[in-house]
C-alpha positions in Angstrom: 90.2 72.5 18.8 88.3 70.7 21.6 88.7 72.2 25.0 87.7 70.8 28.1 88.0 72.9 31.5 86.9 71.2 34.8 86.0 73.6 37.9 84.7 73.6 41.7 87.1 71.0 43.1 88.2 72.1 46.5 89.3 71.1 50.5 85.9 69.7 52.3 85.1 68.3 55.5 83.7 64.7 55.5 79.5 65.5 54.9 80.3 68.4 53.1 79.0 69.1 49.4 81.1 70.3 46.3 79.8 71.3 43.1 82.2 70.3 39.8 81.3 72.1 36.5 82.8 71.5 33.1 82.5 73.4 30.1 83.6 72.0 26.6 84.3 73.7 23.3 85.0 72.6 20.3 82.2 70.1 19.8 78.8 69.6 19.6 78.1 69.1 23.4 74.6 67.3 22.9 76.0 64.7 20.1 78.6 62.8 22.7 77.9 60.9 25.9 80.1 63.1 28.8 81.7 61.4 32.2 83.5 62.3 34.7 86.2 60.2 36.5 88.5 60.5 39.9 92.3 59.2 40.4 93.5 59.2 43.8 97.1 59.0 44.5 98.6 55.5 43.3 95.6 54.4 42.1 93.6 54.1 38.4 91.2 56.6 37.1 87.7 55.3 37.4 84.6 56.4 36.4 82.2 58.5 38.5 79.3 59.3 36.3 78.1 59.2 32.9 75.2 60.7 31.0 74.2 60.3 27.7 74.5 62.1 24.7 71.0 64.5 24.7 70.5 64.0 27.9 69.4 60.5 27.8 69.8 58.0 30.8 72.9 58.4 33.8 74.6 56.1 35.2 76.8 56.1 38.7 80.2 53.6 39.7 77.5 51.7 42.9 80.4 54.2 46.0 78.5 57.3 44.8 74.9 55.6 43.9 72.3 58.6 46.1 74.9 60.9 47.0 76.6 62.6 43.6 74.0 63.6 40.9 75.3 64.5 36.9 73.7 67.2 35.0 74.4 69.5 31.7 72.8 72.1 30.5 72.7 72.0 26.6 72.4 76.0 26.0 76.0 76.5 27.7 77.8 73.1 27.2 78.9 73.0 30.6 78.0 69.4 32.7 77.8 69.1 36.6 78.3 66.8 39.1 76.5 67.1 42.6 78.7 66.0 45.4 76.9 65.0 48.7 78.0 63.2 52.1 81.7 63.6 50.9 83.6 61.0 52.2 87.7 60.6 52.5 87.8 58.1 50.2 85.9 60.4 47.6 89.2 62.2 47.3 90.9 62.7 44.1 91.7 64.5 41.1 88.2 64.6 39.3 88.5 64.5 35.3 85.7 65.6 32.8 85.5 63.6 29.2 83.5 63.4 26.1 83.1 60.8 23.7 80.8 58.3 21.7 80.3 55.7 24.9 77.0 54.7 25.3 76.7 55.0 29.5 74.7 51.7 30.8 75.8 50.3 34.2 78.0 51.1 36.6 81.1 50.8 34.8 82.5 53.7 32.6 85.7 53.1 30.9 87.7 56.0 30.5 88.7 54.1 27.0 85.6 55.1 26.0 86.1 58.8 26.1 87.9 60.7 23.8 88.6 64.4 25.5 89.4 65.2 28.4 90.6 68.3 30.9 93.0 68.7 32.8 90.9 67.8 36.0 90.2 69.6 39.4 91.3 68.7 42.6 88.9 67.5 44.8 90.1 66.6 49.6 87.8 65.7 51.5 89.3 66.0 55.3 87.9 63.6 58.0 
C-alpha cells in the first residue's frame, strides 16, 4: 500500500521561509517523477514543482520561479520543497504526489500523478 505523508506546513509572516517534506512508502521512490501542488480556498489545485524520476531535471509553475527550490533524497524517500519570500498569495493547502509524468515546463497537471497525501497546510500572514 502506497502512503504518502506531507509535513512542515505552518502560519508565516510575508518574507518568511517554510520547509515542506514528504515521505512515500510503498513504492520505488526513484522510478516515478514526484510534484507538489497548492489549493487555496475556492480555487483549483495547481502545480508547484516537479522533479523527475532519479533526480533528473525540475521544473517550477513561473509565481515561485527563484524563490521555492524541490529536492529528494533517494536513501529516505522523502522530497522537499524550499519555501522563500513567502507571499499571501502563496497560501494554501500544499499536496505531495507521485506518478509517471515526465516534468518539462511550467505546467504540472495533477492528472498526471497518481498518489497523493493528504496535504499540509501552509498561511502566510501579511
Amino acid at each position: 500500500q502506497v502512503q504518502v505523508v506531507e509535513s512542515g506546513g505552518g502560519l508565516v509572516q510575508a518574507g518568511g521561509s517554510l520547509r515542506l517534506s514528504c515521505t512515500v512508502s510503498g513504492l520505488t521512490f526513484s522510478d516515478h517523477a514526484m510534484g507538489w501542488f497548492r489549493q487555496a480556498p475556492g480555487k483549483e489545485r495547481e502545480g508547484v514543482s516537479c522533479i523527475n524520476r532519479n533526480g533528473g531535471s525540475t521544473t517550477y509553475t513561473d509565481s515561485v520561479k527563484g524563490r521555492f527550490t524541490i529536492s529528494h533524497d533517494n536513501a529516505k524517500n522523502t522530497l522537499y520543497l524550499q519555501m522563500n519570500s513567502l507571499k499571501p498569495d502563496d497560501t494554501g493547502m500544499y499536496y505531495c504526489a507521485a506518478g509517471t509524468w515526465i516534468c518539462r515546463g511550467a505546467t504540472i497537471p495533477p492528472a498526471g500523478f497518481t498518489f497523493w497525501g493528504q496535504g499540509t497546510q501552509v498561511t502566510v500572514s501579511s
